[in-house]
C-alpha positions as CSV (number, residue, x, y, z in Angstrom):
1,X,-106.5,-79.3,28.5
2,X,-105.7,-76.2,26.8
3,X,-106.8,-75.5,23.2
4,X,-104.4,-76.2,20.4
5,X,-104.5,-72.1,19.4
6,X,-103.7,-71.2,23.0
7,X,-100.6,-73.7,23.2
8,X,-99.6,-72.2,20.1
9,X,-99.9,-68.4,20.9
10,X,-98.2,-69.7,24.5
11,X,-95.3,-71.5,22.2
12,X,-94.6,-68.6,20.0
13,X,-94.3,-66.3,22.5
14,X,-91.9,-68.3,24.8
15,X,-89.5,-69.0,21.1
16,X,-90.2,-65.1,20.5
17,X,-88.4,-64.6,24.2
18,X,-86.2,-67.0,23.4
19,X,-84.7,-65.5,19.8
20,X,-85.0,-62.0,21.1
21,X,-82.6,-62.8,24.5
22,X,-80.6,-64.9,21.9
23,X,-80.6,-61.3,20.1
24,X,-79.4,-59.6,23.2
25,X,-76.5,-62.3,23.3
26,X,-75.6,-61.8,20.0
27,X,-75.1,-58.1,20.4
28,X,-73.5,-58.1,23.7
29,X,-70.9,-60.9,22.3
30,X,-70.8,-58.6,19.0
31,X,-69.6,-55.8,21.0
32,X,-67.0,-57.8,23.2
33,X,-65.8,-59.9,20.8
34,X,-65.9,-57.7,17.5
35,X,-64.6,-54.8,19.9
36,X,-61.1,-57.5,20.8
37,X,-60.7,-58.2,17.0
38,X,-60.1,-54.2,16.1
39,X,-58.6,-53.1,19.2
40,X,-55.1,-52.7,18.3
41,X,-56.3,-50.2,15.7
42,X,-58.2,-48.2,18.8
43,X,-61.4,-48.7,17.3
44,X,-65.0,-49.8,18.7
45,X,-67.9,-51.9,17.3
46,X,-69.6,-48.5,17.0
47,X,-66.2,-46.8,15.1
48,X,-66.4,-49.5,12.9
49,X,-69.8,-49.4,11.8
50,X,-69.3,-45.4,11.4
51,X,-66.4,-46.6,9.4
52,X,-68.4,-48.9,7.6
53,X,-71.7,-46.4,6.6
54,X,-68.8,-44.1,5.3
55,X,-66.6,-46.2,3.4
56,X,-69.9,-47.4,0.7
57,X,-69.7,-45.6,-2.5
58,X,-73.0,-43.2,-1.6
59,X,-71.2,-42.3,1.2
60,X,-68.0,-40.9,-0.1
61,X,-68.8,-37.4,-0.4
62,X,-69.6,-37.7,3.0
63,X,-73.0,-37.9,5.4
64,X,-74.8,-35.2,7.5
65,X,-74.7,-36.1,11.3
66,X,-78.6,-36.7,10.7
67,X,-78.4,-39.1,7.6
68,X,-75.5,-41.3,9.1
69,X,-77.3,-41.5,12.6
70,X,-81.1,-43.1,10.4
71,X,-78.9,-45.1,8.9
72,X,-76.6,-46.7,11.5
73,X,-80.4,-46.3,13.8
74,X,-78.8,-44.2,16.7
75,X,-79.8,-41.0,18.0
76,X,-78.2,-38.2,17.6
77,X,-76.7,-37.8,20.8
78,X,-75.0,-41.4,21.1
79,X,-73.1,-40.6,17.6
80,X,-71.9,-37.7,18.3
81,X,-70.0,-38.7,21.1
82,X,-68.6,-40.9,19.0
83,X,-68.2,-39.1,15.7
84,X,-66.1,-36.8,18.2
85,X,-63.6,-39.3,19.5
86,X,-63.0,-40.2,15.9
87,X,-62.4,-36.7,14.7
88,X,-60.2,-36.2,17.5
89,X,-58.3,-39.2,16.5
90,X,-57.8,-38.1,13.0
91,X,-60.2,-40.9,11.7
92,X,-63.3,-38.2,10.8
93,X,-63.0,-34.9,9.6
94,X,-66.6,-32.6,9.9
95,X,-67.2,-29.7,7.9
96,X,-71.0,-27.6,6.9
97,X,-72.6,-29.0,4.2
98,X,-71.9,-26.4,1.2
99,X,-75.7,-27.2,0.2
100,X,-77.1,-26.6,3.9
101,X,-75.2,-24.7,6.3
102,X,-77.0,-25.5,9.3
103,X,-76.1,-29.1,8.1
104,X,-72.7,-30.8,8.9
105,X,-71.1,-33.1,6.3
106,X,-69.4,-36.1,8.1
107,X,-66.0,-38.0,5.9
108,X,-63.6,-40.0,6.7
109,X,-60.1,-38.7,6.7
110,X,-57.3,-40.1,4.4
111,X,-55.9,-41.1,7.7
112,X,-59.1,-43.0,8.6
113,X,-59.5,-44.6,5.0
114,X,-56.1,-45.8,5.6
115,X,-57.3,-47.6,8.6
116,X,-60.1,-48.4,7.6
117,X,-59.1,-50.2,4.3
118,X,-56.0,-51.6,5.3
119,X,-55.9,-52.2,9.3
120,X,-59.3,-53.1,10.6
121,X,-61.4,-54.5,6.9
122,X,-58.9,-57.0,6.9
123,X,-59.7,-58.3,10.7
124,X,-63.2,-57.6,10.1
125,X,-63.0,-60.3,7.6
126,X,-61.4,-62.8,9.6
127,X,-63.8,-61.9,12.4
128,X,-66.9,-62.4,10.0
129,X,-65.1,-65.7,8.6
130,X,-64.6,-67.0,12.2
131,X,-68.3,-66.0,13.2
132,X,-69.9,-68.3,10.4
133,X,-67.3,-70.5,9.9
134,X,-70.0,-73.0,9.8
135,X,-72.5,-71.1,8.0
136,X,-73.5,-72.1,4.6
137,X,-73.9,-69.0,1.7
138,X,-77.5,-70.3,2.1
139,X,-77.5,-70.1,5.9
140,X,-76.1,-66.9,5.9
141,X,-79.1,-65.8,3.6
142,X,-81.5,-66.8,5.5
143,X,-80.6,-65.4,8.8
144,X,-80.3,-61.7,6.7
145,X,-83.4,-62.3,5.7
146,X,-85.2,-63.2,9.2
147,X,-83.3,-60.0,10.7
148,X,-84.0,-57.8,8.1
149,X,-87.7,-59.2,8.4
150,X,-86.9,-58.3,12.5
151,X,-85.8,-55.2,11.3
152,X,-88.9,-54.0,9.4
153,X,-91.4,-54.8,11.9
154,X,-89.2,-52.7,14.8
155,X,-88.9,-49.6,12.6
156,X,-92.6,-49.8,11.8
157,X,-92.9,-49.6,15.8
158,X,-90.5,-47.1,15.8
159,X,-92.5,-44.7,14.1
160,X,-96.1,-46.3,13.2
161,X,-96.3,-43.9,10.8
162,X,-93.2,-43.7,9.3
163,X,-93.1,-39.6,9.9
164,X,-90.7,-37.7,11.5
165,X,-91.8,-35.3,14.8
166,X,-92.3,-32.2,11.9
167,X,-94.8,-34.7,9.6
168,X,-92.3,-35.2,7.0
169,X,-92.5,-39.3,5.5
170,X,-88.9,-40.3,6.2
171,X,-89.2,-42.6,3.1
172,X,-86.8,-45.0,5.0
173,X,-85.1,-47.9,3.4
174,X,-84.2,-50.8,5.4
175,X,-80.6,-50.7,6.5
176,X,-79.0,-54.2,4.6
177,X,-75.3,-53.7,5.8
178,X,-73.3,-53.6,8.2
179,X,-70.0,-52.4,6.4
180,X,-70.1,-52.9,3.1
């Protein structure tokens, strides 16, 4: 017979596989289905969270290409791929950052606010309301708590000592939003 601390180390590690595949799930269906609910406005899950980080009101004299990617937790690389598509589809304009010229300011567009506000908020809405249609305010939460408790712990692993490759403490606060 196994000791009661072993079953439970071996139970929490088969839930821990179980919520983190569910996690997997959850993004690829996030990506399929939140991708279908904006698509007639030619946007992506990853447009719209760009769309997102900009639109919130310390955003909206823009980001550098560095502080949008920490926030939105991709590299460089992936988002600028994308923060190209956008500015070639008149949703993004670039521009240097008159306070660091070796640093590029990232806004949207009047064109892109447009869409943003008016074309895909809207159906991001009904997509969220769909989602947890039966969530409670209290569900919902919880389970922002227990991601952004997720969250945390895979930053911390990210960078164990919360320093960037030069030294510098990044000081990083936990992204809480999606869009806003």
């Amino acid at each position: 017979m196994e000791n009661p601390s072993q079953e439970a180390k071996k139970l929490k590690l088969e839930m821990a596989n179980r919520l983190f595949f569910r996690l997997y799930q959850c993004a690829n269906m996030l990506h399929k289905t939140g991708s279908r609910a904006i698509e007639e406005e030619g946007l992506t899950t990853q447009q719209w969270a760009v769309l997102g980080a900009l639109s919130r009101d310390e955003a909206r004299h823009g980001m550098s290409i560095g502080e949008l990617a920490r926030y939105l937790m991709l590299s460089r690389q992936n988002l600028s791929g994308v923060i190209g598509r956008m500015e070639r589809d008149g949703h993004l304009h670039t521009a240097a950052d008159p306070n660091d010229r070796r640093s590029r300011l990232v806004r949207m567009t009047p064109s892109g606010q447009q869409v943003w506000l008016h074309l895909a908020l809207p159906k991001i809405h009904d997509y969220y309301s769909q989602v947890l249609e039966d969530f409670s305010l209290n569900d919902t939460v919880h389970a922002v708590h227990y991601l952004l408790k997720i969250l945390h712990n895979m930053q911390r692993l990210d960078q164990p000592e919360h320093e960037d490759a030069h030294g510098a403490n990044l000081g990083m606060k936990s992204n809480t939003e999606f869009t806003p």
